[in-house]
C-alpha positions as CSV (number, residue, x, y, z in Angstrom):
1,X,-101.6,195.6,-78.7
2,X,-99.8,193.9,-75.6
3,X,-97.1,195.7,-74.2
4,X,-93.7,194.1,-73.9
5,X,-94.0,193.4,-70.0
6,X,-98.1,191.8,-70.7
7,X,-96.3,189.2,-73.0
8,X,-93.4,188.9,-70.5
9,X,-96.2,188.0,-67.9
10,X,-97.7,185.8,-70.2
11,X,-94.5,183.7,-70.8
12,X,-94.0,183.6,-67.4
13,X,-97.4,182.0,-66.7
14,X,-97.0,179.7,-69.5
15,X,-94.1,178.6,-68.3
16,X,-94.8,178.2,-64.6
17,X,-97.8,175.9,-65.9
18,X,-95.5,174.2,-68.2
19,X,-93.0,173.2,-65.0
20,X,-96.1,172.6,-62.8
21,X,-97.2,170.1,-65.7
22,X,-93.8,168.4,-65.8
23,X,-93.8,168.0,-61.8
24,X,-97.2,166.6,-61.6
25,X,-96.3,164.0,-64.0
26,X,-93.3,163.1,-61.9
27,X,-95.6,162.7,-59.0
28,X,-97.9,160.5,-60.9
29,X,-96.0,158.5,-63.1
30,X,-96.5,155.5,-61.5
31,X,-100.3,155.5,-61.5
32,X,-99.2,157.1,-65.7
33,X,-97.6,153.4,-66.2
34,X,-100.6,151.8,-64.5
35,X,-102.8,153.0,-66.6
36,X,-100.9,152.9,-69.7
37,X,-100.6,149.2,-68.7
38,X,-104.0,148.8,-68.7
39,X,-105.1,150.4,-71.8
40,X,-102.7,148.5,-73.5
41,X,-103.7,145.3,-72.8
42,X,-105.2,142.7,-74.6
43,X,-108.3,143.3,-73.2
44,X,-108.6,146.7,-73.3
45,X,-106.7,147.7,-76.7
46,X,-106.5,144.7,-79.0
47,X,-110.1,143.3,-78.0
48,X,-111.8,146.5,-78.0
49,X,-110.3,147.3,-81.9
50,X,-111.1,143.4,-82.8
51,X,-115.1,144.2,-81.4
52,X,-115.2,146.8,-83.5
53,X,-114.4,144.8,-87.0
54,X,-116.9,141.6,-85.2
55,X,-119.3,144.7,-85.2
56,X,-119.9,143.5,-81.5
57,X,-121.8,146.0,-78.9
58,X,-118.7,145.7,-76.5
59,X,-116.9,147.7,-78.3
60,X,-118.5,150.4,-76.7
61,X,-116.8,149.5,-73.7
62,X,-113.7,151.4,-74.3
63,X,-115.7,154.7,-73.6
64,X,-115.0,154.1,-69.9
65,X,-111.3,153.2,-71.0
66,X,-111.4,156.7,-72.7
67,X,-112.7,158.0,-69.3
68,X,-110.2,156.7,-67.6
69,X,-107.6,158.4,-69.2
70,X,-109.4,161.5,-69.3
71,X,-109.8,161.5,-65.6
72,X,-105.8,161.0,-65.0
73,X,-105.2,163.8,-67.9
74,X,-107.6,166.3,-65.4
75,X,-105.2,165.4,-62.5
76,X,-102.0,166.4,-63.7
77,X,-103.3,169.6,-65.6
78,X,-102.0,172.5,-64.2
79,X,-104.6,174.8,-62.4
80,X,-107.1,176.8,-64.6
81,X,-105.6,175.0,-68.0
82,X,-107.9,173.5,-70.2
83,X,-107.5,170.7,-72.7
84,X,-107.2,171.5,-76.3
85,X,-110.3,172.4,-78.0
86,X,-109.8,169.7,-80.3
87,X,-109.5,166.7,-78.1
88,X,-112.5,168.3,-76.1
89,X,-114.7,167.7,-79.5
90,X,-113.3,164.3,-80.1
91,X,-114.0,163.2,-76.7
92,X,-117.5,164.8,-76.4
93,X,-118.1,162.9,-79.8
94,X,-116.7,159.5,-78.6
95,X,-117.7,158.6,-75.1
96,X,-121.5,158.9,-73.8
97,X,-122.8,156.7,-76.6
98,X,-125.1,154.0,-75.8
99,X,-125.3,151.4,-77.6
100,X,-128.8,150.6,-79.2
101,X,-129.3,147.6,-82.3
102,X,-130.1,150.2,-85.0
103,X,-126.1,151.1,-85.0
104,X,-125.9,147.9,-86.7
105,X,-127.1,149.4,-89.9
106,X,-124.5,152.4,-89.1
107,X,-121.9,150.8,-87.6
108,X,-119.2,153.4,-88.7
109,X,-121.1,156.2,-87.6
110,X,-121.6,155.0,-83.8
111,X,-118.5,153.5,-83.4
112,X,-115.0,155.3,-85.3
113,X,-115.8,157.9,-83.0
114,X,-115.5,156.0,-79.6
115,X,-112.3,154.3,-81.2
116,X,-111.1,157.6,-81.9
117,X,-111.5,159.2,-78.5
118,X,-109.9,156.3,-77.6
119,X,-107.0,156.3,-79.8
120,X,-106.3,160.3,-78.8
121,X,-106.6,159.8,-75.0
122,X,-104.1,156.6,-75.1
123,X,-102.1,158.8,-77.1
124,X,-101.8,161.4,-74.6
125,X,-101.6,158.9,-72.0
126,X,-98.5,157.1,-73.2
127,X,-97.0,160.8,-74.3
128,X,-97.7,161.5,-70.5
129,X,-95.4,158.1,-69.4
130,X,-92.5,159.0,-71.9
131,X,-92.4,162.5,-71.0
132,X,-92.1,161.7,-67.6
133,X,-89.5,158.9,-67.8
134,X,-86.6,160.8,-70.6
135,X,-87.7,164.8,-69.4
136,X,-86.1,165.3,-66.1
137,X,-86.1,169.3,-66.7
138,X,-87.8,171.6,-69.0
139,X,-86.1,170.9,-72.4
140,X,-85.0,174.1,-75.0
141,X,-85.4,171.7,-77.9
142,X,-89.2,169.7,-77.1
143,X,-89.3,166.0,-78.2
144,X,-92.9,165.6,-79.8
145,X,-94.0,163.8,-77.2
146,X,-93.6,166.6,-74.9
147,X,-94.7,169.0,-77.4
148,X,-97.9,167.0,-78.2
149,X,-98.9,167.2,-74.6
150,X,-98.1,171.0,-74.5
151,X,-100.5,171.7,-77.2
152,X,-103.1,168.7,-75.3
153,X,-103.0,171.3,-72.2
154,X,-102.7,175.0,-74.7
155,X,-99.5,175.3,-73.3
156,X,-98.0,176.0,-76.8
């Protein structure tokens, strides 16, 4: 059983991380918007979900999309945090996938899952942007999108 100052400790950490969190996406919010730009475009977003209904090999492409985002999620994670065990399964599952013509006859199987990694990191992503632009301090009542991205980083 934790004593009462271990859990005080604990709280403290957590919410050291949590301000260090808030500040690094202060610090990067503009390359946040970049990249939330870019995702979202027509050539990333629409045309990626639209080569997955043609059943087209590029829409393996929005692995590196998926990436991406990951990449700019390690960046602002405060130090020794991990991501959520969950998204760490999704994206394991969605990106590395190579695309070989007997997915054809699966297409479902190969593909939902690099659509889905995608549609969880872009999540986090644009959380990431709003957070940053409507949080200026840490808030006693969390707007989803800041509490999604506390539970992205097991910060809640």
């Amino acid at each position: 059983m934790s004593t009462l100052n271990e859990i005080k400790e604990r709280l403290q950490v957590r919410e050291s991380n949590t301000q260090e969190l808030l500040r690094n996406i202060k610090t990067n919010i503009e390359e946040l918007k970049k990249l939330s730009n870019k995702i979202n475009d027509c050539w990333a977003y629409e045309d990626g979900v639209y080569r997955f209904y043609h059943q087209s090999f590029k829409a393996y492409d929005m692995q590196s999309y998926t990436i991406d985002c990951v990449e700019l999620l390690k960046k602002l994670a405060p130090k020794n945090i991990i991501f959520n065990s969950f998204f760490e399964q999704i994206f394991s599952e969605g990106t590395n996938i190579k695309f070989k013509s007997s997915h054809n006859k699966q297409w479902l199987k190969h593909t939902r899952p690099i659509l889905e990694a995608f549609f969880h990191a872009k999540y986090f992503i644009e959380m990431a942007v709003k957070s940053g632009n409507v949080i200026s301090e840490l808030p006693t009542c969390l707007p989803s999108c800041w509490a999604g991205l506390l539970y992205f980083y097991n910060l809640r």
